[in-house]
N, C-alpha and C positions, 0 to 999 in steps of 0.2 A: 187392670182394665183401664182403657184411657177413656176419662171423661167427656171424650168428644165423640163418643163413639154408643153412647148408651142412648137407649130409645127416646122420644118424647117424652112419654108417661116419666121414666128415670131420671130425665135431664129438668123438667117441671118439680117434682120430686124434692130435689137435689136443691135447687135452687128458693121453693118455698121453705124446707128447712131452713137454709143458710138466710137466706132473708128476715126470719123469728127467731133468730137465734135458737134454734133448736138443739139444744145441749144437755148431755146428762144432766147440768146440774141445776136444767131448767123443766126438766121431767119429759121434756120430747113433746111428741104429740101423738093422739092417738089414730093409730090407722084406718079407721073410718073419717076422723078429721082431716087428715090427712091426703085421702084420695078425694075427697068430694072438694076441697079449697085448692091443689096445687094445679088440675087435679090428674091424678094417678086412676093405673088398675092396682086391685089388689098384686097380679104376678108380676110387677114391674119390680115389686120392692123385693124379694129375696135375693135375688141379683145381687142388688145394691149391698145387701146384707155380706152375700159372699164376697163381697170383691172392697168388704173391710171401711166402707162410706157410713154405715149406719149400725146401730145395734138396738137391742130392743130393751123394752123393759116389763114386764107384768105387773098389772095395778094393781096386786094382789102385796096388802104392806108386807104378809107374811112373807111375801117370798123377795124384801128388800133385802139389804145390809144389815148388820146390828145395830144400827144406829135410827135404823128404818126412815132413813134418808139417801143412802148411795144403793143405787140402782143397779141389781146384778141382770146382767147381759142374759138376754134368753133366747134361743136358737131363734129365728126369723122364717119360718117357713111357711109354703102357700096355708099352711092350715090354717096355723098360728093367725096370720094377716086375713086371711077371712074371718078369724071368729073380730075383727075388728077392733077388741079392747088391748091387742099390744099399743103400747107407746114408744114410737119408735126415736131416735134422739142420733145427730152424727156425732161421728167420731173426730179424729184430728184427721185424719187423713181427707176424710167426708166432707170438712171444712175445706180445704183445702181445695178438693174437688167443686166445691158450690162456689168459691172464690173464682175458680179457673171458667168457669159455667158461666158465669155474673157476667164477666170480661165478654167472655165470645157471644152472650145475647147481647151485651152493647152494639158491638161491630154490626153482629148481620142487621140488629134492628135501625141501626142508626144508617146503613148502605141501604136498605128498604125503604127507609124514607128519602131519603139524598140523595141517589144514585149513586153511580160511582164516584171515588174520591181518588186524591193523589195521596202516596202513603202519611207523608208528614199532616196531611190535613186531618185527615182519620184519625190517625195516630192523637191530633191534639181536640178534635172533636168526641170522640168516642173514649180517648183516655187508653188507648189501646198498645203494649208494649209490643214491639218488634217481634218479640220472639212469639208473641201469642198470634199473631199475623201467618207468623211462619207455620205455627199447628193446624191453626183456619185452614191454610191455603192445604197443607199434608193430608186434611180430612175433606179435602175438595168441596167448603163452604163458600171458599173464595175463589177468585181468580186473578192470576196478576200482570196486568197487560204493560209488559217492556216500552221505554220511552220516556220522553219528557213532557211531565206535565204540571202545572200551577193550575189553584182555585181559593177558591174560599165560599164560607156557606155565612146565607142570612135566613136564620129561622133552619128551616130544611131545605131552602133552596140553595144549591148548588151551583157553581159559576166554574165551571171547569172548561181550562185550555191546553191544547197541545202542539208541541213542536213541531212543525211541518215544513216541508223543503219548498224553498218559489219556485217560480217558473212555472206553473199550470195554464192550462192555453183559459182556463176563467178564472177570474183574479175578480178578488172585492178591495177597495182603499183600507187603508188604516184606519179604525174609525176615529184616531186621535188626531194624527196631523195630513190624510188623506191623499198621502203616500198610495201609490201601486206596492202589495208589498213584494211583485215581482222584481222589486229592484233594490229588495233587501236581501239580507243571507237566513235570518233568522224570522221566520214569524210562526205568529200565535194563534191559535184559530178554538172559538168555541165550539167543544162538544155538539152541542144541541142546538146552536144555531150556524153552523159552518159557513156562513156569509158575515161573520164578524171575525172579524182579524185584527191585530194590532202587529204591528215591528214592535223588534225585541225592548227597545225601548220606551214605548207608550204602550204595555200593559199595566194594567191599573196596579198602581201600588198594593191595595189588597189584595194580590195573588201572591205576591211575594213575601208576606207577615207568615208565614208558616214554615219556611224553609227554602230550599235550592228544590230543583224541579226533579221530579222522582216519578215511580212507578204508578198504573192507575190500578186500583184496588175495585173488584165489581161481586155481586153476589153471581154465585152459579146457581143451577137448578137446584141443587140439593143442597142451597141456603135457601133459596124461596121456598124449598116442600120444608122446613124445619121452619119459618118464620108463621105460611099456613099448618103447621103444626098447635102451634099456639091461640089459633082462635077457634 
């Protein structure tokens, strides 16, 4: 099962575990804790269970280890998770999935606040690997609009410009050295306020501390219905 793919409830779930270190050899938590703090439904978690992310344990010492400290796995099902007192604990794999989880709520939370971003700026605001950009975009959380673009962010505010051809019958100056930038090759034009322009050479130094000019990264609908998932 790819973890980008599991419900709200799961994906909450998933990520409260991995945030409490939720490990066998930390006794997990119990499934009424569980759903009321991440929070979960009871039928979210069997899923999880099958598809090898969590395992359960009964607080029943009889029914530990010999040592009645290692925790023997006990089937996960809707029963089981409504009677409340399993304690459920991931696995390696579970980790792994909460690890992957962690990353992708940075990105959409951090493009929620920011708006869009150019790849390298995200990449180094949100801590976000390439490849996990790549999954976002496969699971249609993102979108990734071709082009060149520089920014940089103060706070959550966002500065982002894009490449665009001169020549437009309305033109604004440069707002550095106040240039037409019709009689440049290259200029820059802010997102959000399209009557600021700089030629390629009087854009602000802080657009260019992140990288060479790259793609713009934006949430889609079905990043914003997962972000209002969350509240």
């Amino acid at each position: 099962m790819d973890p980008l793919r599991l419900t709200p409830g799961q994906w909450r779930a998933l990520l409260f575990l991995g945030a409490h270190s939720a490990s066998a050899a930390r006794a997990g938590y119990r499934v009424g804790q569980l759903c009321k703090l991440a929070p979960a439904e009871p039928a979210d978690l069997p899923d999880l269970a099958a598809a090898g992310y969590v395992e359960g344990m009964h607080p029943d010492p009889a029914r530990r280890g010999p040592y009645g400290n290692s925790p023997t796995p006990d089937a996960v099902t809707l029963q089981m998770v409504k009677d409340g007192k399993l304690r459920l604990y991931l696995t390696a794999s579970g980790k792994t999935a909460a690890d992957l989880l962690y990353g992708a709520n940075q990105v959409v939370t951090h493009l929620h606040l920011s708006g869009s971003l150019p790849v390298p700026l995200l990449q180094h605001d949100a801590g976000a690997p390439l490849d996990l950009l790549t999954r976002l975009h496969q699971r249609g959380l993102i979108q990734v609009t071709p082009g060149e673009h520089l920014g940089w962010t103060e706070g959550f505010k966002a500065h982002v410009y894009r490449l665009r051809a001169a020549g437009d019958k309305e033109e604004h100056p440069c707002q550095r050295c106040g240039t037409l930038p019709a009689r440049r090759l290259r200029i820059w034009e802010n997102i959000a306020k399209p009557a600021e322009r700089y030629c390629h050479g009087c854009i602000p130094d802080k657009a260019t501390v992140y990288g060479a000019p790259a793609e713009l990264v934006s949430l889609t609908r079905a990043g914003r219905a997962y972000i209002w998932s969350f509240k």
